[in-house]
N, C-alpha and C positions, 0 to 999 in steps of 0.2 A: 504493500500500500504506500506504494513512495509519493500519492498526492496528495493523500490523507492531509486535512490542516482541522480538523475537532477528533478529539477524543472525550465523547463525553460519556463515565460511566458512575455517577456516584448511584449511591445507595441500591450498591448490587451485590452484595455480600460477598464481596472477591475477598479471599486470602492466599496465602504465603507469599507475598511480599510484590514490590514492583518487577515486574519482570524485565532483565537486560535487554532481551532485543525493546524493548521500547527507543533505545536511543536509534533504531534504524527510520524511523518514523521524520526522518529531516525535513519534512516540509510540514509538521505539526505547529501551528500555532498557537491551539489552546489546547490544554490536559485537564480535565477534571476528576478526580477520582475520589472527593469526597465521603466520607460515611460507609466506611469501607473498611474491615477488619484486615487490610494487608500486610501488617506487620513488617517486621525486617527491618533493614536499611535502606535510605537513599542510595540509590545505584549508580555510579560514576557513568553509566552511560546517557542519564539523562544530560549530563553537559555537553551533549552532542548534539542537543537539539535546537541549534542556534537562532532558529528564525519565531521560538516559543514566545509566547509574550501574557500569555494568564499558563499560570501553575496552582492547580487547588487541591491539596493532598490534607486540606483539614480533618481530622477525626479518623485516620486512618491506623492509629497503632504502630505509626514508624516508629523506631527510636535510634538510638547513638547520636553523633555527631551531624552537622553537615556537612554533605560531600565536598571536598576544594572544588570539583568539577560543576558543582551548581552556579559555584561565582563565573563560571563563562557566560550565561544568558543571560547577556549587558541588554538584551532587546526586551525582558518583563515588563511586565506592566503591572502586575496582581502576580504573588506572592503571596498564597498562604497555606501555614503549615501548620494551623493552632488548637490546641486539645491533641497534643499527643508527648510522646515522652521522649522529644529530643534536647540535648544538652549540649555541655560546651560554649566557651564563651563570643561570641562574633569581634571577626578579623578588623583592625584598624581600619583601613583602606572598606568596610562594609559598603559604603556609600557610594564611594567611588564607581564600584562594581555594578549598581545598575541606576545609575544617572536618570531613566524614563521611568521609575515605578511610581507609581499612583494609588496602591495599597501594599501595605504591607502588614501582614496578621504572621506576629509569632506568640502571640499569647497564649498561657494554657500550658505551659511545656517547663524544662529546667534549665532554662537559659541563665546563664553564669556571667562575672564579669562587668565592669565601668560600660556606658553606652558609648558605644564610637563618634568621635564627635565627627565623623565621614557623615553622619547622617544628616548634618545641616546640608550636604550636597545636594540631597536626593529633593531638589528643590519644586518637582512634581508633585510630591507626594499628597495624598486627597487626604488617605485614612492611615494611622502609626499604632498598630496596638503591639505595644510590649509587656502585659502582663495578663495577667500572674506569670512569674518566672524568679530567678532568682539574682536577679542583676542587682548589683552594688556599686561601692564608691558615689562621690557627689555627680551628681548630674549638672556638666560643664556645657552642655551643648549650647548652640547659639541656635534658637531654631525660627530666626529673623527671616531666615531667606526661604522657608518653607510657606510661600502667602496665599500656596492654594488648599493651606492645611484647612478640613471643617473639624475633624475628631482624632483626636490623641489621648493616649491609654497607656500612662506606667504604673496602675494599679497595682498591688499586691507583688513589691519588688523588696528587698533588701536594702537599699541605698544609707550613706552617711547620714548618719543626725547629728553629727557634733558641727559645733558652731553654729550662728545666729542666721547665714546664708542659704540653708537648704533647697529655697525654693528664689532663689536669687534668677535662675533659667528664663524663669513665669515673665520675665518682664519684655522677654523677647521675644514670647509668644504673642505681645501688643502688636507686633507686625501683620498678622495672620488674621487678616481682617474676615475672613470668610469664616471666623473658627465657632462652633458651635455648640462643640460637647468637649471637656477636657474631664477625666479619670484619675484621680492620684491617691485615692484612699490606700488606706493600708499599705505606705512605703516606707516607713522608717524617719519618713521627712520631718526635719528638724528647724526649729529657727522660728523667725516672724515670716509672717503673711505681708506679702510690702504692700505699699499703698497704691502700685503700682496695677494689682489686679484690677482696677477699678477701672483700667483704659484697654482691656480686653474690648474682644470684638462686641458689636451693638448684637449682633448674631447668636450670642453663646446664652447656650438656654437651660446646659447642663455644665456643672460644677461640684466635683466632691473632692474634697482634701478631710472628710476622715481617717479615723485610726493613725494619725501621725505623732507626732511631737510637740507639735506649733504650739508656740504660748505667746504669749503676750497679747493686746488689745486684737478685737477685728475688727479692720480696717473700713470708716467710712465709706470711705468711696465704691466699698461693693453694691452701692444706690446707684450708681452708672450702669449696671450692667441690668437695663430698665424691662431684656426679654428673659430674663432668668427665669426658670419653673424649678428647675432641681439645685438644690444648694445645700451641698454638707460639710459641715464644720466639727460635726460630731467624734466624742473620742480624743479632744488634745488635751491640751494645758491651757487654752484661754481663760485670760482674765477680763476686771472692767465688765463695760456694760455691751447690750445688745445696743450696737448703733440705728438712728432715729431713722435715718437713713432708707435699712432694710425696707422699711413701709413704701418706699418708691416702687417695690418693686411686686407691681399689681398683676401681672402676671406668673405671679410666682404660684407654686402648687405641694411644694412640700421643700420645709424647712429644718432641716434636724442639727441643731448646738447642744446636743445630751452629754453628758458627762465631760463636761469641762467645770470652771471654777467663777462661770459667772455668776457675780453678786451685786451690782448694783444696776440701779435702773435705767432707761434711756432717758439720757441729759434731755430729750423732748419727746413730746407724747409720741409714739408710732399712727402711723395710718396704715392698723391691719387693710389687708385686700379682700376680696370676698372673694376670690378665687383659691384663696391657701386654705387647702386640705389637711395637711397635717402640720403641724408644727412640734415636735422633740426636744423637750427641754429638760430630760428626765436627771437627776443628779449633779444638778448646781445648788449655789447657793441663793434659789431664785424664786422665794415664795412671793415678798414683797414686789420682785422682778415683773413676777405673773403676771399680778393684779395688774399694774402698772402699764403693761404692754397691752395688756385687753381691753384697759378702760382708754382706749383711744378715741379721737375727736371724729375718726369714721364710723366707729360703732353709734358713737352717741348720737350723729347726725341721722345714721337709719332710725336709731330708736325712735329721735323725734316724730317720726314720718307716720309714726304709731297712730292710729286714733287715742282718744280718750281713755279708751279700755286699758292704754299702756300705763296708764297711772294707779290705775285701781288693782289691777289682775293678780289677785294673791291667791295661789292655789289653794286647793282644797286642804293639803295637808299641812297650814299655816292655820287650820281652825279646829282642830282633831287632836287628841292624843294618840300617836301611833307611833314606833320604833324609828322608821325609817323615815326622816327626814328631809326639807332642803328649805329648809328656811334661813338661811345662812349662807355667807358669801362663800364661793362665787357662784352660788345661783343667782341667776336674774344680774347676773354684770352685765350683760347687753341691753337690758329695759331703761327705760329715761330714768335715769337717777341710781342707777346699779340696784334694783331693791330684789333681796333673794323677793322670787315667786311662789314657792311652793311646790314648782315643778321641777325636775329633776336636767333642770337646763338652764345654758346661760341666756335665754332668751325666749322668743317662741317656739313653739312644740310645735308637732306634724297637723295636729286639726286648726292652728292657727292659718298655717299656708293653704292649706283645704278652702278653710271659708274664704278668705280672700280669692282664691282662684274661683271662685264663684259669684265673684262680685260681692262678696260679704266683709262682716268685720275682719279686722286683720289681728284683729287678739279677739278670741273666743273666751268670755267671763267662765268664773266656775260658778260653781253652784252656793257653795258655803260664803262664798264674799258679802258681809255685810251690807259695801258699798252695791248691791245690785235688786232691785225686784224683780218681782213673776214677769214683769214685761218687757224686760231688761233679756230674758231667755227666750223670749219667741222665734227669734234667729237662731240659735245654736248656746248651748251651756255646756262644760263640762264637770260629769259627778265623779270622775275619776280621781279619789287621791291615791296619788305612787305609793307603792308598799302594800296596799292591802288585796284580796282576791276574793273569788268567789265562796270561800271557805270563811267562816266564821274565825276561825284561829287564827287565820292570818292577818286580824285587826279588831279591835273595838268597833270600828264600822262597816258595814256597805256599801258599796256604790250601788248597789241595787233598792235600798233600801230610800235612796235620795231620789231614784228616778221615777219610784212608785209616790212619792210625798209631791214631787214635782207635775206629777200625770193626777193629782188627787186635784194641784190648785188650779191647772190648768181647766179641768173640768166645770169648777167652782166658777172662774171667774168669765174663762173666754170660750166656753162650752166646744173643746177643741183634742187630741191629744195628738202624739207625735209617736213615729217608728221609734224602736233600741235599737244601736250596732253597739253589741260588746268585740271590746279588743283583747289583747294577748297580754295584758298589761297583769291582771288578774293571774291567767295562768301560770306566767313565768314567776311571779312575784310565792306561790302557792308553794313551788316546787322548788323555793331558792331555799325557805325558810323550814329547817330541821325539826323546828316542833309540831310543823302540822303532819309529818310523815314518820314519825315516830311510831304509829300506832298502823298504819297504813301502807302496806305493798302497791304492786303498780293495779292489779287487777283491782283490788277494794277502792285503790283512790276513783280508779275510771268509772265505778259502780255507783262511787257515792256521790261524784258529779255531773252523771246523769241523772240520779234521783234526784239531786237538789235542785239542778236547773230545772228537771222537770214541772217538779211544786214552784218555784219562784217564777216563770212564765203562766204555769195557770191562772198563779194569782196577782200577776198584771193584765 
């Protein structure tokens, strides 16, 4: 087959290894042979195949070294060899050797060894993953002249943590304007975070330097980098506060600073986003921090937007004697005026956005609120206080019991009643609490709340 120019066989269950006559194949341009238990070593006959320009031998089960003979195919373009168990450290001159590549996937493997600074060569280059592996020493490279770099990856590497410089590289990744995901968790990286990150590309949307070393403040200026979604800081030595900053960045979607030694609060209020999913702050010094960051001037100004009912809305179980509480901060830190609610949230609960999506109120009153009457419920009320269930034991009260008192005045006054939807709120709560299942298996409980709901529907 000397016209052959594709070999494409991944995920074909081929084993015992690459086979030599492969290097007869000299008019082959792309090899794919992904996902493929071939085992063995790289075969010096592939460096025969000069006109190659993608090589994809990912997840194959090679191992040893790389062949000298692979540095012949100056002509790559794609490079990848990642998830499998090769080792050895790459040659100075690495970069040199293929001047046109535009990925390069060695991660996943036991690669050894300082990064070659040849790799600032490889001034193509699209995509750079080097890790997990085992590479070391400070990372010297200059990788200014790589400007068509989008994603770089030395995740899960060994490298130097002494001295204040570790991530000194980062500032010459500002050239790489198209850059958009950068990787460095878990390398060993040492030192400060300069302020320098902050003139990353406008592009870059992913950012994690957990599990490293880093201490000292985080740097303002990470408010510039205004399309960030993913950002980890998680895992160092940070001290100081959370910068005010961070709140610029409104497309952001998960934030994690967990176990660092932040203790004090942002010199100004934040403007959380309403697009941030998660936020990780587990293992600081940061209770005060909390509050502080939550009660932000964006939270407050949604609250305002509150009807009326945002001022009054104190849940059911602010009027009740029952175990399971939230009347106390930080519930209700999102309502005008931070006031715990009752409800086991820092804001509105799921029936509040219900009504409103129906053109109704946008806080749903409870039922126990002094501040409300019968006429005040013709729209929507809730009898539900958190913590108790359809079982007697699991509370001093019912919420069954409030909706049949509520269907009695209704009747009385606007000769009218209204459908139940019970939710799960009951259930889980039933089956969280030890003493009501004490006396009870699974079959008796199932028995005994079908009896009860049975009687308590008849006698609504």
């Amino acid at each position: 087959m000397p016209r052959l120019e594709k070999l494409l066989a991944r995920e074909n269950n081929l084993t015992r290894g690459i086979p030599p006559w492969i290097g007869n194949l000299t008019s082959l341009v792309e090899l794919r042979a992904s996902y493929n238990p071939l085992g063995g070593r790289i075969p010096d006959a592939l460096g025969q195949l000069r006109n190659l320009k993608i090589l994809g031998l990912g997840v194959t089960q090679i191992s040893g070294t790389i062949s000298p003979s692979l540095y012949n195919l100056s002509s790559l373009v794609a490079l990848g060899v990642s998830d499998n168990r090769l080792w050895g450290s790459l040659p100075l001159t690495f970069g040199f050797m293929f001047p046109d590549l535009e990925f390069l996937q060695l991660n996943m493997n036991q690669f050894n060894g300082p990064l070659p600074l040849s790799i600032s060569n490889m001034s193509q280059l699209l995509q750079l993953e080097l890790g997990p592996n085992n590479f070391n020493g400070k990372v010297k490279n200059d990788f200014g002249s790589l400007q068509n770099l989008f994603s770089i990856s030395l995740a899960h590497n060994n490298f130097d943590h002494r001295g204040s410089d570790g991530l000194a590289f980062l500032s010459s990744l500002t050239n790489c304007s198209n850059l958009q995901a950068i990787g460095m968790e878990d390398s060993q990286f040492g030192g400060v975070l300069p302020d320098s990150v902050g003139n990353l590309s406008y592009k870059l949307y992913y950012l994690t330097l957990g599990g490293n070393r880093l201490y000292g403040s985080i740097p303002s200026t990470i408010g510039n980098l205004v399309n960030l979604e993913f950002f980890g800081l998680d895992n160092n030595l940070f001290t100081g506060s959370i910068p005010h900053s961070l709140g610029y960045l409104h497309k952001m979607q998960l934030m994690a600073l967990s176990n660092n030694s932040i203790s004090e609060s942002p010199k100004d209020r934040m403007d959380i986003n309403t697009a941030l999913h998660e936020l990780h702050l587990v293992k600081n010094n940061i209770l005060k921090v909390l509050f502080d960051v939550f009660r932000s001037e964006h939270r407050l100004r949604i609250a305002r937007t509150f009807d009326k009912f945002a001022r009054h809305a104190l849940g059911n179980n602010n009027q009740i004697p029952t175990i399971a509480r939230s009347n106390f901060e930080p519930y209700g830190l999102d309502f005008n005026g931070g006031r715990p609610t009752g409800h086991f949230s820092n804001g509105r609960i799921p029936t509040d956005f219900i009504s409103e999506a129906f053109g109704l109120r946008t806080i749903v009153p409870v039922y126990l609120d002094p501040a409300y009457s019968i006429k005040d419920f013709l729209v929507g009320v809730i009898f539900a206080p958190a913590g108790t269930g359809y079982d007697n034991a699991t509370s001093d009260v019912l919420e069954l019991e409030y909706y049949k008192d509520y269907q009695k005045k209704l009747k009385v006054m606007f000769q009218c009643s209204t459908r139940i939807v019970l939710d799960n709120n009951a259930m889980s709560n039933m089956f969280l609490m030890p003493t009501v299942l004490n006396n009870k298996n699974g079959d008796d409980m199932i028995g005994y709340l079908r009896s009860w709901t049975a009687d308590e529907i008849d006698g609504m």
